[in-house]
N, C-alpha and C positions, 0 to 999 in steps of 0.2 A: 517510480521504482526507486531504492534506495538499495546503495551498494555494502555489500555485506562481506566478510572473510570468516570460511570453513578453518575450522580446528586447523587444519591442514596447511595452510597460509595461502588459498587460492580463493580468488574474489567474485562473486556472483550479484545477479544483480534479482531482488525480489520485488513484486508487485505488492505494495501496500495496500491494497483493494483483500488482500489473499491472507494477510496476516487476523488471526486470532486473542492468538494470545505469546506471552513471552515471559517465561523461568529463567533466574538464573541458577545454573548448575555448576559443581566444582570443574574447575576448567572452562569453561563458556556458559551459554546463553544459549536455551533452546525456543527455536519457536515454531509455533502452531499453525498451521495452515486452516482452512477452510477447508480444501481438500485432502487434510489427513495427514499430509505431509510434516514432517519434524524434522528442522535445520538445526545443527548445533554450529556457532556461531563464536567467534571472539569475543566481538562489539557485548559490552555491558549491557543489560539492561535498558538503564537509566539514556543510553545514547541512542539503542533502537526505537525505544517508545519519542524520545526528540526527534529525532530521522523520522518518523513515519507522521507525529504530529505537523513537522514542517512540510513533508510534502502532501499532505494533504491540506494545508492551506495552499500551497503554490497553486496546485490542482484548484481548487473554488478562485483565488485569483484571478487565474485563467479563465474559465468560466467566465467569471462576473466581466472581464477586461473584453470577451470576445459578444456580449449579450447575454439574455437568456438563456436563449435556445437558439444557438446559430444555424442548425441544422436540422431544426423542426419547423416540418409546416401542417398545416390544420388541413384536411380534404374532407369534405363534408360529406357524407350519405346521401341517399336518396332523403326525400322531405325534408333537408335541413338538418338531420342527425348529426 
């Protein structure tokens, strides 16, 4: 998640999985949700797309540091499926 401030100077916190896309607009930065949702935002642009770049590397860091698939296991079907 990456921590964001409404026009309004109050701080939220959004899931980077959720974001779309992102305009700058006179006064802030609007952005896109997956589900339709449209934040208008402070944060530039140029700073949301870096926020959301960096935590989605942290995110595969994690991953990669924790294995594969720490939490997947294979259960086979009948016949070997």
């Amino acid at each position: 998640m990456i921590r964001l401030t409404r026009l309004n100077g109050e701080a939220f916190y959004l899931n980077v999985d959720m974001v779309e896309r992102a305009e700058a607009h006179s006064g802030g930065t609007a952005i896109f949700t997956t589900g339709g949702n449209v934040y208008t935002v402070r944060e530039p642009v140029e700073d949301i797309a870096d926020a959301v770049r960096s935590e989605k590397a942290a995110i595969s860091r994690r991953a990669r540091a924790e294995g594969s698939h720490p939490n997947f296991h294979v259960v086979r079907g009948e016949g070997g499926e």
